[in-house]
N, C-alpha and C positions, 0 to 999 in steps of 0.2 A: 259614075261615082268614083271618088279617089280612093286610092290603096294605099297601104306601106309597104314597102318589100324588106323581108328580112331574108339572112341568107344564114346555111348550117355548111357551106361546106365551100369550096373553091370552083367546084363544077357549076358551069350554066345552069343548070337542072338541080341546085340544089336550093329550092328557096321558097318561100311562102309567102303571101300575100294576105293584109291584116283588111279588113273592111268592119269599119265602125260605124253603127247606126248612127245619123245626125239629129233624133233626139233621143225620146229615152231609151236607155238598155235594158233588155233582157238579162236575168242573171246568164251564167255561162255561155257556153261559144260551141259555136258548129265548127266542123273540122272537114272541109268539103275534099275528097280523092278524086281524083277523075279518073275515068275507064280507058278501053283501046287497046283490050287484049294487052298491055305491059309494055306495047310497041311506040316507039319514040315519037314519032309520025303523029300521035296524037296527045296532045298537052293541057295543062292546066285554065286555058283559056276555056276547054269545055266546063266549066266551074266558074267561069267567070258571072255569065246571068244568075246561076242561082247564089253563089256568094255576094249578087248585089239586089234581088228579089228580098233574099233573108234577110241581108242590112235593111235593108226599108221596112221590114217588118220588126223592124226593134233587136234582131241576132247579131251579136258579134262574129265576124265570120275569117277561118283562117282557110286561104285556097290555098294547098299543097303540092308543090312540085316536086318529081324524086326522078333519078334516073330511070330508064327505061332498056329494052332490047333494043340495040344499035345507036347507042347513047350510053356505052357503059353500064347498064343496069342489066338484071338477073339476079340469078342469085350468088354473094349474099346482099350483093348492092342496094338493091332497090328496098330491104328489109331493112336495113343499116339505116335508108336516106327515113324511109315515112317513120320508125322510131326519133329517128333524132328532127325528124320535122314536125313532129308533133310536138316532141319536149321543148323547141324553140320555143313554141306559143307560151313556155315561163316566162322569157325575159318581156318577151310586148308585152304579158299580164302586168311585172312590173310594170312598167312605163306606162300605161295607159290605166291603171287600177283596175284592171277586168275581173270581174268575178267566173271565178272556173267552177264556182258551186256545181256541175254540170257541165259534162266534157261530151258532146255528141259528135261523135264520125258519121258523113254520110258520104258512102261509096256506090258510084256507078258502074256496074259491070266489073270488071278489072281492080276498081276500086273499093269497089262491096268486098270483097277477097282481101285486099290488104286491109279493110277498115276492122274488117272482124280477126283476121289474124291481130292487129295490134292493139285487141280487147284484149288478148290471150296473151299478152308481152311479159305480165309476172308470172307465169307458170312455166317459162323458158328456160330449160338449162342455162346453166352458163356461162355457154358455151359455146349458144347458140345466136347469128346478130337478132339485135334491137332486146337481148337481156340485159339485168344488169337494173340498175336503180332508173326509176320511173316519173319525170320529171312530173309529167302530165297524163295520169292517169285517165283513161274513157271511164267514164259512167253510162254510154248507152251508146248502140249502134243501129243505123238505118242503112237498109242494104237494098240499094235499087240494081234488081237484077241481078244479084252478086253472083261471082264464080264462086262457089262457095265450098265445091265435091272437086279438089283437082283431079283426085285418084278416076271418077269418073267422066271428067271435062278430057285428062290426056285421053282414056280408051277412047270417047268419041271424036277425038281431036276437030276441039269445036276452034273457033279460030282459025282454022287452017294450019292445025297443029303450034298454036300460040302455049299451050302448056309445057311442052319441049321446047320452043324455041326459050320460054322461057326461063325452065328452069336446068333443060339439059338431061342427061340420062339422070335416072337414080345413082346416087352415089350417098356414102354413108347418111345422114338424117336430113338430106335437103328438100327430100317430099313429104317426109312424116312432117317435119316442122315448118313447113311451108302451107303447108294443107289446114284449114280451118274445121276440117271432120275431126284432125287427131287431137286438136284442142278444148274440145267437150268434151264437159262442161262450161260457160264462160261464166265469170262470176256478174255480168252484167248484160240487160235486156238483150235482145236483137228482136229488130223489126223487119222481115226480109220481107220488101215489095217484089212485086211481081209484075211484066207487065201482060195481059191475057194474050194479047197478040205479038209475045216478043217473039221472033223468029233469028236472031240472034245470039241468046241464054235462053237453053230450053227452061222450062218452070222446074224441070226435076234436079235441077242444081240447087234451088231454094228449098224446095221439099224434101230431098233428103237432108239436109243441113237438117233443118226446123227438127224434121221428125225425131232423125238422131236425139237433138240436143232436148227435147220433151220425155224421150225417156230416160235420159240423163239426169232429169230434172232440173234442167235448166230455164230460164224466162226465154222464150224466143217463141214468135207467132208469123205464120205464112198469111199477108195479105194481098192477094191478086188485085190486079187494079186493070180497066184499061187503058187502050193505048200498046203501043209497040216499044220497043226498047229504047225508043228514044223520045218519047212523051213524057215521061218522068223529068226530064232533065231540059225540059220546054216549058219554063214559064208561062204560066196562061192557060196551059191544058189544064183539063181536069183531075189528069193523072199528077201533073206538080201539086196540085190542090194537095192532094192526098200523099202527097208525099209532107209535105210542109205541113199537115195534119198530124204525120209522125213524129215530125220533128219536134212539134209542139207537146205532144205526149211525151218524148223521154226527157224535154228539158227543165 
């Protein structure tokens, strides 16, 4: 299936890729993040089946590329690239008439994490990257697997200590404001999948998230699916079923 490529920045890694249903559209557009611990080594191509699965299912679909660890990216980079990669997807809306009635993120691992951080983009100081006026607001998040507890992800240094690598010691607000725990409430759903057999993201990254954000009163619901952490993100499995189940529900 063909793309477009648009680009937000002068880095290799700065750019997004547009997939247009070839008949009819779905109102609003997926925002697809891909995972890989933040690590360069893995790219937007893991986004490519499911950004052309949902084309074929009628989704306008934008796959997201942002710097990385060892590619320039951390923090405040990689915060800086998925804000302003997201507010890209204005100008293709011009040009292609898209309708954003419905702005859904869905993040893989690593990507769950930033998808739901930039739910939480107008609550941001401003001070902080990706605040600031919001081109392309979420309306709803699907989180496969998300890192969703950094504060808990660094003590268990899951990754092999990818929470340090990526964001570096604490130093004034780059784990409060990095962190998706400190941003509950979100003012918009989250759907945090799970996979039963991930051995990868434990489940209690999604579960604390959820729990948190229920007694915040927030919308957000823990659904385990199975499959392993990388069945979600396999076209065909049962577990994609139910992930594209979700997607169907926030759009």
């Amino acid at each position: 299936m063909a793309s477009q490529r648009y680009t937000y920045g002068e880095d290799p890694s700065q750019f997004a890729d547009l997939y247009l249903p070839e008949g009819d559209r779905r109102a609003g557009a997926v925002i697809t993040i891909h995972g890989g611990f933040w690590r360069s080594r893995y790219t937007c191509e893991l986004g490519v089946p499911l950004a052309e699965d949902l084309a074929a299912r009628g989704f306008t679909c934008w796959n997201l590329e942002y710097r990385r660890v060892g590619n320039g990216g951390g923090w405040p980079e990689t915060f800086e690239d998925i804000a302003a990669g997201i507010d890209l997807l204005s100008v293709a809306a011009g040009e292609h008439s898209l309708n954003l009635t419905t702005t859904t993120a869905l993040g893989h691992s690593a990507g769950g994490h930033l998808a739901v951080w930039a739910a939480g983009r107008t609550s941001l100081p401003g001070s902080a990257p990706g605040a600031g006026s919001v081109a392309v607001p979420l309306t709803g998040v699907v989180s496969q697997s998300g890192v969703l507890n950094l504060r808990r992800a660094r003590e268990e240094r899951l990754g092999d200590g990818a929470v340090a690598d990526f964001l570096g010691e604490p130093r004034e607000d780059n784990y409060r404001l990095a962190d998706p725990m400190t941003a509950i409430p979100l003012p918009v759903p989250v759907l945090a999948l799970h996979g039963a057999e991930d051995d990868t993201v434990p489940l209690s990254q999604s579960k604390s998230y959820v729990n948190a954000a229920l007694t915040a009163g927030a919308t957000a619901e823990l659904v385990i699916i199975p499959g392993d952490h990388f069945a979600m993100i396999t076209p065909g499995t049962s577990a994609w079923q139910l992930v594209v189940d979700a997607v169907v529900r926030l759009a």
